[in-house]
Structures are given as structure tokens and as C-alpha cells.
C-alpha positions, 0 to 999 in steps of 0.5 A: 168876555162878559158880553160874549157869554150869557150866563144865568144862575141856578141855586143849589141844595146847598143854597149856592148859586151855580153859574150856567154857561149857554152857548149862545153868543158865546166862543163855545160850542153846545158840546163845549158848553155842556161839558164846562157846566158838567164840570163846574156841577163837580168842582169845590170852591177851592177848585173852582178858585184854582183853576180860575187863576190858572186860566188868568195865569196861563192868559197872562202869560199868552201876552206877556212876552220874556224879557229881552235878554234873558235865559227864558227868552232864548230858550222858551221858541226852540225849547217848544217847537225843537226836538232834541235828539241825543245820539250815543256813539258808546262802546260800552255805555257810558254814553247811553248812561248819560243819554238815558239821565238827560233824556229823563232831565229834559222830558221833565222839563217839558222838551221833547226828547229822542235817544238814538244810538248811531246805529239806528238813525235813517238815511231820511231822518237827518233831515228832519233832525232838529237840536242834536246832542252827540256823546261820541266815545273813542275806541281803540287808537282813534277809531269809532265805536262799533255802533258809530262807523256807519254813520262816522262814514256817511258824514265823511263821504260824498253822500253826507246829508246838509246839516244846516238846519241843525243845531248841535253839541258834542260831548266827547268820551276818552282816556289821555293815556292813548295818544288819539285822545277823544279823537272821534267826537272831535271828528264828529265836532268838526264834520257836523260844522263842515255840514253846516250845522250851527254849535250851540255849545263847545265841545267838551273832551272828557278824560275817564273821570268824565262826570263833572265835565259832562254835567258842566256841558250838559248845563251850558246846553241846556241854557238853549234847550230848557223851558223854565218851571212854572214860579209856583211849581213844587220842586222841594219835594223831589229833592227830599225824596232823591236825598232820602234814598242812596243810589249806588252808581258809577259816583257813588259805589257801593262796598261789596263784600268779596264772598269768595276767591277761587284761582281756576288755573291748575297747578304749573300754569302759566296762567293766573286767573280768578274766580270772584264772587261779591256780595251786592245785597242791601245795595239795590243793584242789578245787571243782565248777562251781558253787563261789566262791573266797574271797580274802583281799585286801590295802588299797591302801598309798597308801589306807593312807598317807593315813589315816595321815597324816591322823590322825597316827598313827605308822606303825610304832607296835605293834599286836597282829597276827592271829598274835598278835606285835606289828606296826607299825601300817601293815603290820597296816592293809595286810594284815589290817583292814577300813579301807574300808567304814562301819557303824553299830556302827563308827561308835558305836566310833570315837565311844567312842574319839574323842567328838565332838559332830558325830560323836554328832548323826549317829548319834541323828539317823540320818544314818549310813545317808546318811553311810556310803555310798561313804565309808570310815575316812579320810572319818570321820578326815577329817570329824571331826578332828582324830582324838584317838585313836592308831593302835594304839586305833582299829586295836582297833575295826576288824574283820579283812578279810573275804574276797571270794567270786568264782564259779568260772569253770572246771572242775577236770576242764578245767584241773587245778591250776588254778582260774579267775576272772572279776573286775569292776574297781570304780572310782568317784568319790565325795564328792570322792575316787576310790575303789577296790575293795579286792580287784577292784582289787589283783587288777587292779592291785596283784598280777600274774602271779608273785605270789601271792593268799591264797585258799581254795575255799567250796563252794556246794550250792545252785547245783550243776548236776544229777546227771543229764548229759541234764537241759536247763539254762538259764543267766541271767547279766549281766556277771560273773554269766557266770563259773559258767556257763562252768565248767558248759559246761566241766565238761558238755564233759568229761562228754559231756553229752547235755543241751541247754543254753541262755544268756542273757547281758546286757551293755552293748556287743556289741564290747566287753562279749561276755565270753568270747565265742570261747569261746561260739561255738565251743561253739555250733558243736560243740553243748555250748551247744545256744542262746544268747540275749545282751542289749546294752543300750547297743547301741540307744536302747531299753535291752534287758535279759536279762529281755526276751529271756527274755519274747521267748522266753516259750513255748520257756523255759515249755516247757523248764521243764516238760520238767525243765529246771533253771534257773540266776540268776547277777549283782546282786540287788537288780535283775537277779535281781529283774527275772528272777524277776517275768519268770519269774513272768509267763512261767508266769502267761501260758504256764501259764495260771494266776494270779500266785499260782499262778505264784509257788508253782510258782516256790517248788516249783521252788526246794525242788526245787533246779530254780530255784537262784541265786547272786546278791550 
């Protein structure tokens, strides 16, 4: 190097020498040169020592090859020449959550990262995909999320792409209480090695406690793909700084203090249904229109006390807790297990701690699918006693309480520190016993005004309102499915939005079931909701639904979607949301003039361009 470059030297006003580097017989060019001495003229002693041994570093580490063996060597190629892609197959964004934390983790480890949601890949991209991480949620009884059937069809039919210069893993999102239990990212596992992709890492199936199994996968995954921090890298101050300051999240939730409770039935309803307003000041928390908030709900005591009573079971017996100290049995079963709702894996683990002959015929006959509905843990404690295992063994084999999302019903920008629900209260009879909803009931109940809710915001992308103020929408809900859509006439109130807006609202009785009803009418006078078409099914002999009114207006709705509207499906899905899907299909075969086919892929089109978006449960 030295007989390569000629240096000479200059003193300074500080009696220094400076080193001049000239480009003769030097690797540098005169530009390069020129520029090296420019910056030299500038640098301190101290920077100059630095950046000498950053270079000697950087040289050092140009020929030194990774130990055979080891995590860097098998990761440092791929990591540096291999995109990741992680694709979300989410319904209502906890795969996008946990893209968006993994794609800011693996960009400051140096890869680089792309998130896709499955509904905006190209056909011509899968060839240049490289390392893909697929967080695949199931929907329904098995089906794929919205934003996951085009492609879940793709893969399996005729036009799949060959897949095998990709390497893949799949997280898979789901809930052991329904009997296709993760069913398509397990689809999606299968077709990905089908295609020939090679697996980097096992699928791992995640029930909706899903965090610790996601981090463990995310962990083995990134054992291929992360490039390790330099040695001397200052990783120390970070850490400090994320533990100095609290974020409230689905694993740490915040105590929201309920403000305000408001029944918006009308007396002799058949219905029960709340108005809810929590206080989210000090827990720096915000939400868009569009968004659920996540409670985590507490059993009913009295529920709680008969099972343990029906087991026999000590009340104040051990059990580890969720914070990992003991606590007695019946405050662990209060706040942080699920007790009220039955699945097949549940069933085969209370057998395998209290075997019984009856309990075993009803899983190989298959009589659980009929035996788990509307029942919860004290029927099974109850129809097959009496129980021989304790309290703290069956405690082990039931899940932690999930939480229950509930559509946003207000605007942040409308009501700061503040967030709204709107809550159906669940009460049934069923084999005998009254039941109860866990979270619906405790909120109606159990928690009022003064106390506080275990809460956390789930964002949801796929059911935003468009970027544009002036663009038509059009609003479908029944019964709480109105909750967004008054949180999107909020929000376009404070926007000044120009855009005409149009709802269609089913409920059972118009004096008593108009949820919000004020509120609507005010703003169809001031002209922020431009129509209003509402559905009382009980009002008259002939049962009159949403869908109705929507074919009653067939020409102005097809005629609003073709001047760009983007239309909105909000309430149950296994007959509203399907009634108003067929309903649309048959507006667009008839105003369109097209065949079913047809109507259904236009149907398709809008939803890949987020003109047709639903939040349905």
C-alpha cells in the first residue's frame, strides 16, 4: 500500500503535519484523491484514529471468513444478497401488526424487507421472491381471509407459479375453539412445499394467545436471515430508552376508565344494547375510523363459584398466574382463563386428566360438535362427574382469556382521549342454564362508570375510509355493525368532507332498535350523511332486511359504484354479510348487464381495489 501511494506533507498553523495524498501511482483517482484530502483537512485527531481503524476493521473482515458452523456463517450470504418478503393473510390485523414489528426488527439488522398483504402481490412478482414469511390467519370455518382468496386460489390451481427458488415459513394465526383450527396457513405450508419451495422453519399454529408462539418462530427464523451487530456496537442505550417509556399494547393493556354507560334500546326491546365511552387519556393510544378495540374481559364470579363448587375444587389452591407467581385458583379462573367456551382440543385434554368412558365415546363417535355448542366447563364438569381432577390440573389445560374486538364507534379527532363502543349484550338459555356473555355482560353489568377495562386498540387496514374526503361511500350495517360508520361520519364531519354518503341500517323495531338515532338525523339535515336507507324487520308481517332496501334501490346503488364509490359490509357473517354479497352480485348481473360470473369477478375487482372492504364476525 505504502509503494502504491506517494504521499507528502504539509504543517499546519497548528505546527502539525498533515498527510497529502496525490493521485499518481495511487488506486484513486484525482476527483477521489481531491476529495480524501478535503476530508482529512477537516477531521480531529480523534476522528482520524477512528476511521483508521474502521477501515482496518472493515479490511479485516473483507478476508476473514465466519467460522464453519456457525449462526453468522449461515446467515451472513443469504442475509446480504436475499430480500424477505413477509406476506399477511390477516382479516383483522394481527398479521399486519406483527409484519409491521418484524419488518422494523429485521431492517435494523441490516436486511432488507418488504410487506405485502396478499392482496397486492403480482402475478410476475412470485418469481423474483426470494426468503418469504407468511402470517396466514383463518377465517370463519377454514376459509381464508378476504385479502387472501385470490391468491390462496392461484397456488392451487393450474397456473401456480414454481416456487423453487424460494425459501419460506409460515406462522399460522387461529382459535382451537373451531374445528378447522389454522386451517389456512396450514394450506398455505403445504402448497408453498408443493411448488417447491424449500422451509426454513416449521410451521408454527398459533391459538389466540398467539405472542410467545409468534416471537419463538420469529426467533428460529431469524437464525437464517439476521446479520449480527458489529462487536462494538451500542446496543445498551436502546434498551434503556424502550424501557423507560410504557407502550400499551395487545401484551400490555391499558386501564381505561369507563366514562359513561348509555342502554340505546327503548323500553320493551327485545334487544339490549350499549352505548360505551372509556377514557384513553395518559395511555398514548390512538386509532382511525375503521379500527376495533380489544378488551380483555373478566368470567362472571358467580359462573366461577359454581364450577368450583361442582368440582370440588379448593378456591384458594395455588396456580401459577400469567405473571408467573402463584395465585389461588379462583382469582386466576376470574381474571385470566377461558372456562366458557368448548372445543374439540379441550375436550381430548380434560379427558386425558379425567378419563371417563362416556367423555371418550363422545369424541370417537363425534358427538362434540353437537355437545360443545352453548355449553361451557361447568356442563362437561357437570355431565361427566364426578370430576377426579383438582383444580390446579384442569386450571393447566385451559387457555388464557382471549380478547374480545369491538368496532370503533367514534372519531379520535371528534372526541380526544377518548374512545367509544357500541355493545350487544349476549343472554340466552340453553340446556337448562341461563347463559351470559363473558365480555358484553360485564360491560353491561359487572363494570360501570368509575371503573376501569383492560383495553388495547387493534388497528384494521382493511376497512379504512378512503384517502380521498370527496369519494361516495356507502355504509351497510345491522344491529352493532352501525358502530364504524358512526366513527366514519364523525371523522368526515371534522374533515369537511365533501363526499356524498349513503347508509343502510337494519334493525328489528323502529321505536325501539334505531341505534343512534338523533345522531343521524341531525346529520342528514346538516347534510354530512347525504341518504339514509333503514330496514325494521319486525315492523310489518313480511320480514324486510337490509339487503331488500339495497335491491329496492338496485339503479342508484349500481350507479354509485360505478361513479367510484367504495362501499362498506359491517355485522354477522354467516347471513348478513352473505345476504348482501348475493344481493350486490344480483344489482351488478341486472344494472350491468352481465352474467353472474361476471358480476362476481367485478365483485372480486373491487375488493383487490379496496372498494368493497368488510369487517364482519
Amino acid at each position: 500500500m505504502v509503494d502504491l501511494i506517494r504521499k507528502r506533507h504539509r504543517s499546519t498553523e497548528k505546527g502539525e503535519h498533515e498527510m497529502i495524498l496525490e493521485a499518481t501511482n495511487s488506486p484513486f483517482t484525482e476527483k477521489q484523491a481531491a476529495l480524501i484530502n478535503e476530508l482529512t483537512a477537516s477531521l480531529s485527531t480523534e476522528q482520524k484514529q477512528w476511521i483508521s481503524g474502521y477501515f482496518a476493521a472493515g479490511a479485516a473482515a473483507a478476508v476473514q471468513p465466519p467460522q464453519s458452523g456457525s449462526v453468522a456463517a449461515e446467515a451472513a450470504e443469504p442475509a446480504a444478497t436475499r430480500t424477505v418478503t413477509i406476506l399477511t393473510a390477516s382479516q383483522t390485523g394481527n398479521g399486519e401488526a406483527l409484519a409491521a414489528e418484524w419488518e422494523k426488527t429485521l431492517v435494523e439488522q441490516g436486511q432488507q424487507v418488504q410487506v405485502l398483504d396478499m392482496d397486492t402481490i403480482k402475478p410476475k412478482q412470485w418469481k423474483s421472491l426470494e426468503d418469504v414469511l407468511i402470517v396466514a390467519s383463518t377465517h370463519g370455518e377454514g376459509e381464508p381471509p378476504d385479502n387472501a382468496l385470490s391468491v390462496h386460489k392461484l397456488l392451487h390451481s393450474r397456473r401456480a407459479p414454481d416456487l423453487s427458488h424460494v425459501r419460506f415459513s409460515v406462522l399460522a394465526l387461529g382459535d382451537t375453539s373451531y374445528e378447522f383450527f389454522c386451517q389456512t396457513g396450514k394450506e398455505f405450508d403445504a402448497v408453498f412445499e408443493k411448488l417447491g419451495a424449500q422451509r426454513i422453519a416449521e410451521r408454527i399454529d398459533c391459538d389466540v394467545d398467539y405472542e410467545e408462539p409468534a416471537e419463538a418462530w420469529f426467533t428460529t427464523v431469524q437464525r437464517a436471515l439476521t446479520v449480527p451487530k458489529p462487536q462494538n456496537a451500542d446496543v445498551t442505550g436502546g434498551e434503556e430508552e424502550a424501557a423507560a417509556s410504557v407502550v400499551y399494547s395487545k401484551k400490555h393493556p391499558f386501564e381505561a376508565e369507563i366514562l359513561e354507560r348509555i342502554q340505546l334500546n327503548g323500553r320493551g326491546s327485545a334487544k339490549e344494547t350499549y352505548h360505551l365511552e372509556l377514557s384513553l387519556e395518559g395511555s398514548g393510544l390512538t386509532y382511525q375510523p375503521g379500527d376495533s378495540l380489544g378488551i380483555y374481559p373478566q368470567n362472571d364470579p358467580l359462573l366461577v363459584d359454581q364450577l368450583i363448587q361442582a368440582a370440588g375444587w379448593d378456591a384458594d389452591a395455588a396456580v401459577p398466574s400469567q405473571s408467573g407467581a402463584e395465585k389461588p385458583l379462583r382469582d386466576v379462573l376470574v381474571h385470566e382463563l377461558e372456562m366458557t367456551k368448548l372445543s374439540k382440543p379441550l375436550l381430548e385434554k380434560l379427558y386425558q386428566i379425567h378419563p371417563q368412558d362416556n367423555l371418550q365415546a363422545l369424541l370417537d363417535e363425534g358427538r362434540w360438535k353437537d355437545y360443545i355448542e352453548g355449553r361451557d366447563l361447568l356442563d362437561v364438569v357437570e355431565d361427566f362427574g364426578p370430576w377426579k381432577a383438582s383444580g390446579p390440573e384442569t386450571a393447566a389445560v385451559l387457555r388464557s382469556m382471549p380478547p374480545r374486538l369491538y368496532s370503533i364507534a367514534s372519531s379520535l379527532e371528534t372526541h380526544p382521549d377518548e374512545v367509544h363502543l357500541t355493545i350487544g349484550a349476549v343472554r340466552y338459555e340453553a340446556h337448562g342454564r341461563s347463559r351470559r356473555g363473558v365480555c358484553s355482560i360485564q360491560c353491561a353489568e359487572r363494570s360501570g362508570p368509575g371503573e376501569t377495562l383492560r383495553v388495547f386498540v387493534q388497528q384494521n387496514p382493511k376497512f379504512k375510509l378512503p384517502d380521498d374526503p370527496d369519494t361516495p361511500v356507502i355504509m351497510i350495517g345491522a344491529g352493532t355493525g352501525i358502530a364504524p360508520y358512526r366513527s366514519f361520519i364523525e371523522e368526515r364531519e371534522e374533515q369537511e368532507a365533501a363526499g356524498p354518503t349513503w347508509l343502510f341500517f337494519g334493525e328489528q323495531h323502529f321505536t325501539t332498535d334505531f341505534l343512534y338515532q338523533t345522531e343521524w338525523q341531525a346529520w342528514l339535515q346538516e347534510r354530512k350523511l347525504t341518504r339514509m336507507d333503514v330496514a325494521f324487520s319486525r315492523d310489518q308481517k313480511e320480514k324486510i332486511y337490509v339487503q331488500h332496501r339495497l335491491q329496492e334501490r338496485s339503479r342508484d346503488v349500481y350507479h354509485w359504484l360505478e361513479t367510484g364509490a367504495v362501499l362498506y359490509i359491517c355485522g354477522d357473517e354467516k347471513h348478513m354479510a352473505q345476504d348482501v354479497h348475493r344481493t350486490l352480485r344480483g344489482i351488478i348481473e341486472r344494472e350491468g348487464g352481465v352474467t353472474a360470473e361476471e358480476a362476481e369477478e367485478k365483485l372480486e375487482e373491487l375488493r383487490r381495489e379496496k372498494r368493497l372492504q368488510r369487517d364482519v364476525y
